[in-house]
C-alpha positions in Angstrom: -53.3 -53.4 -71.9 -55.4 -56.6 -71.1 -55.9 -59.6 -73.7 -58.3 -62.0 -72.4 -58.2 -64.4 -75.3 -60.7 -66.9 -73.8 -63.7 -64.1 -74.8 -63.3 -65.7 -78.7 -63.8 -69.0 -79.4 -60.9 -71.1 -79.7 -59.1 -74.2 -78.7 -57.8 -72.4 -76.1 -61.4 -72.4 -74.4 -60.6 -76.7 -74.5 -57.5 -76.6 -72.7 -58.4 -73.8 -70.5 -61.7 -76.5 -69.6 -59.4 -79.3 -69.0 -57.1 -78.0 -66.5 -60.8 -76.7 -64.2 -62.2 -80.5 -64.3 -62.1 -81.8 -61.4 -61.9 -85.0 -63.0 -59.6 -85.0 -65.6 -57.0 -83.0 -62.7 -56.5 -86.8 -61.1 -54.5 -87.3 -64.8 -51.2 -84.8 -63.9 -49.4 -85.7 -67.1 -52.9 -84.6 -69.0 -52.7 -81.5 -66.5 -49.0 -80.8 -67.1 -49.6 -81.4 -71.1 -52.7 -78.4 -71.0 -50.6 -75.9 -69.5 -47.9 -76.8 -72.0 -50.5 -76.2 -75.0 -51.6 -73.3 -73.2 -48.3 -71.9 -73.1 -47.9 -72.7 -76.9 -51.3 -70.8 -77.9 -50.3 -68.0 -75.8 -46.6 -67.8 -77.2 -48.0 -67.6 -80.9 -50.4 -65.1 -80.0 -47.6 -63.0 -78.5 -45.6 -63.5 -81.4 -48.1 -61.6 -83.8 -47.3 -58.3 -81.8 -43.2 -59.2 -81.8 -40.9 -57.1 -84.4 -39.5 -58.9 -87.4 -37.2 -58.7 -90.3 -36.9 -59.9 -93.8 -33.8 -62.7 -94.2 -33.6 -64.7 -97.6 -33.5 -67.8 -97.1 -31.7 -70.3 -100.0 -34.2 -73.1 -101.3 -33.3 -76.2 -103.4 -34.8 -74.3 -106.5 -33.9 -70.2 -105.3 -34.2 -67.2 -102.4 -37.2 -66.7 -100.6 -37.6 -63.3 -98.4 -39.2 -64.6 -95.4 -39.9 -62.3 -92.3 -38.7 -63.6 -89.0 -38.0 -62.6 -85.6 -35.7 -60.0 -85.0 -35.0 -60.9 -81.9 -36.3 -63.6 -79.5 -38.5 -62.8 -75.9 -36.6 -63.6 -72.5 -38.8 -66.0 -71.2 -39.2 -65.8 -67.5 -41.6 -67.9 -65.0 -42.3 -68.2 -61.1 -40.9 -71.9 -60.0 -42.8 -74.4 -59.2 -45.9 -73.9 -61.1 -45.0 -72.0 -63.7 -42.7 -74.8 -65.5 -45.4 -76.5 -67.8 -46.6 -73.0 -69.1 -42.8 -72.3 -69.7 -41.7 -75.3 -71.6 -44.9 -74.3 -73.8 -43.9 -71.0 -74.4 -40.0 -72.9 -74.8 -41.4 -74.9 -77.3 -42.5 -71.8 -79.9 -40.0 -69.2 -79.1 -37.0 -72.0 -79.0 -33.9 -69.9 -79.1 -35.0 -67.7 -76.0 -32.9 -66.8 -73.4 -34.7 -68.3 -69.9 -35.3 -67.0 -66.2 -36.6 -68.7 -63.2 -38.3 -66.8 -59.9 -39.2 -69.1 -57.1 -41.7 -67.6 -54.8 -44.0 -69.1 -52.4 -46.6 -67.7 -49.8 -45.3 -68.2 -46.7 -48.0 -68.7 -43.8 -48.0 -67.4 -40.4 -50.1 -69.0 -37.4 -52.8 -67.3 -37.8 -53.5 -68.2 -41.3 -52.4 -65.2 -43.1 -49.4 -65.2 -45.5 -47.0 -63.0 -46.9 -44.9 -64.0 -50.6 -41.5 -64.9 -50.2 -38.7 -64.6 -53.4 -36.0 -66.7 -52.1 -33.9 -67.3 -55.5 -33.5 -65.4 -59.0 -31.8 -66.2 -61.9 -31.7 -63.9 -65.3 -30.0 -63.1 -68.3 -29.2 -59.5 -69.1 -33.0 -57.9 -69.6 -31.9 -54.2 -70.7 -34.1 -53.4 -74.5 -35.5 -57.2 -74.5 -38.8 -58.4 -74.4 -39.7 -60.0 -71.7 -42.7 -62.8 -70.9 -43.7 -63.9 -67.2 -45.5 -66.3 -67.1 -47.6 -68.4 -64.1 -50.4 -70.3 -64.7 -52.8 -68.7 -61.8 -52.8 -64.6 -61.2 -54.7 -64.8 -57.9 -54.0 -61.7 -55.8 -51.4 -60.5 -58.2 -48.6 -60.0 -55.3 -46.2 -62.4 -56.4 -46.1 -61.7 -59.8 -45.6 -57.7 -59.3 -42.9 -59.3 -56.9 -41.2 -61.2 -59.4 -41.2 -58.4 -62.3 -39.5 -56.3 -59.7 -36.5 -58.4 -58.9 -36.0 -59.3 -62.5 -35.9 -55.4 -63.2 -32.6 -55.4 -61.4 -31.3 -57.1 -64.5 -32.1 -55.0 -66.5 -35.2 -52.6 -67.9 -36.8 -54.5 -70.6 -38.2 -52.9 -73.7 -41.6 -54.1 -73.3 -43.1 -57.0 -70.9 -45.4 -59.8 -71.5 -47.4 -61.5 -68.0 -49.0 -64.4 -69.2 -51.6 -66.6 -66.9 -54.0 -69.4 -67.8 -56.5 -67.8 -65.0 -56.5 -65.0 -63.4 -59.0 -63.2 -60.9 -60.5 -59.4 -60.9 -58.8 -58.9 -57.7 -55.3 -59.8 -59.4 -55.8 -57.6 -62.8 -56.7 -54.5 -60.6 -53.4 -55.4 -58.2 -51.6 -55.1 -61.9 -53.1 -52.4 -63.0 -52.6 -50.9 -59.6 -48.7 -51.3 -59.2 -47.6 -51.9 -62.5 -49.3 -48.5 -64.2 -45.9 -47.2 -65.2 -44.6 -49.7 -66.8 -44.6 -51.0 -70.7 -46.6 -54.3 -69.9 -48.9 -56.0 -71.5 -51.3 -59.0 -69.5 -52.3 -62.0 -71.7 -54.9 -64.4 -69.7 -57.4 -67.4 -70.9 -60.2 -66.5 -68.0 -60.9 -63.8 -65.7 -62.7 -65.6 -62.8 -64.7 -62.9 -60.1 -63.9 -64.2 -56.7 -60.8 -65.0 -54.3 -61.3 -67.2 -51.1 -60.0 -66.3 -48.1 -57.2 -68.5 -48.7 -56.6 -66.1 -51.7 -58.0 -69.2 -54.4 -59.3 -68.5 -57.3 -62.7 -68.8 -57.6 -64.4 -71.0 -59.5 -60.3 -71.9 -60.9 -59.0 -74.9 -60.6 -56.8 -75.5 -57.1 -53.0 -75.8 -56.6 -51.7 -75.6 -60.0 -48.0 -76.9 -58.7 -49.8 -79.3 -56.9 -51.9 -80.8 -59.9 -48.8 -81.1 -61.9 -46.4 -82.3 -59.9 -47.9 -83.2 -56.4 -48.8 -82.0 -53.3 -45.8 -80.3 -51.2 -45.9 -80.5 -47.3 
């Protein structure tokens, strides 16, 4: 299933604006802050589909039944990138359990790369709900990487992959490899081209680099 919540209007469409001008990029804390909202918009929308129970809750004047999670999402996200659209996601769903994937493209000579996971670390993922997220889905590699390591942890009841932008080329690398599985792929855009380099097109750049500055 595909949820591309920037085809309604919103104030997601804002954020999802500021992080693509060119501009307002040379601001990272403004960057960092987007992603952050983004992750919050996306973590409420996610909660609308999440199971919940009735608990009374004792007021200064009597008991209200109030329906609230039954149990809180694992939140997972590929380092470096990934950590402003975490901590937004952190922000809503605040009593989560948290994992951390850090994967990188690693280039040869000649210009082509392959995606390198170097480092995992997980909670216990068997009957939990699980949400990846990463800011950018570009050729979908490292993401159907990362949900396959954090399998050996555990088989999750139902999986959440959350990115700001994604391309066509990414969704259909999903779809392709992850056909099988209970997952469900929340983005804000779907943009129609990849460069060589495997950019988004028209995107936004480096997202790690935006936030937190350029790497050598």
């Amino acid at each position: 299933m595909i949820k591309n919540l920037g085809n309604h209007n919103s104030v997601l469409n804002q954020y999802i604006s500021e992080i693509r001008d060119a501009e307002l990029q040379q601001d990272s804390m403004r960057f960092r802050r987007n992603l952050e909202r983004i992750g919050e918009y996306f973590a409420y929308k996610i909660s609308e589909v999440l199971k919940y129970e009735n608990k009374e809750i004792t007021t200064s004047l009597g008991v209200a039944q109030v329906p609230v999670l039954a149990n809180y999402p694992v939140l997972a996200t590929i380092l470096r990138a990934g950590l402003p659209l975490h901590q937004g996601m952190l922000n809503v769903f605040d009593r989560s359990e948290n994992a951390f994937i850090s994967a990188y493209r690693k280039y040869e000579k000649n210009g082509n790369f392959s995606i390198a996971l170097e480092y995992c670390s997980a909670p216990d993922l068997d009957g939990k709900v699980l949400i990846i997220s990463d800011p950018m889905l570009a050729t979908g590699a490292s993401m159907v990487l990362a949900y396959k390591e954090l399998l050996l942890r555990g088989k999750p009841l139902h999986t959440h992959i959350v990115s700001a932008l994604a391309s066509i080329e990414g969704v259909e690398y999903i779809k392709r490899n992850l056909s099988n599985s209970a997952i469900t792929l929340w983005v804000g855009a779907i943009d129609d081209e990849l460069t060589a380099q495997a950019f988004i097109v028209p995107g936004l750049g480096d997202a790690g680099d935006l936030a937190f500055g350029k790497k050598v």
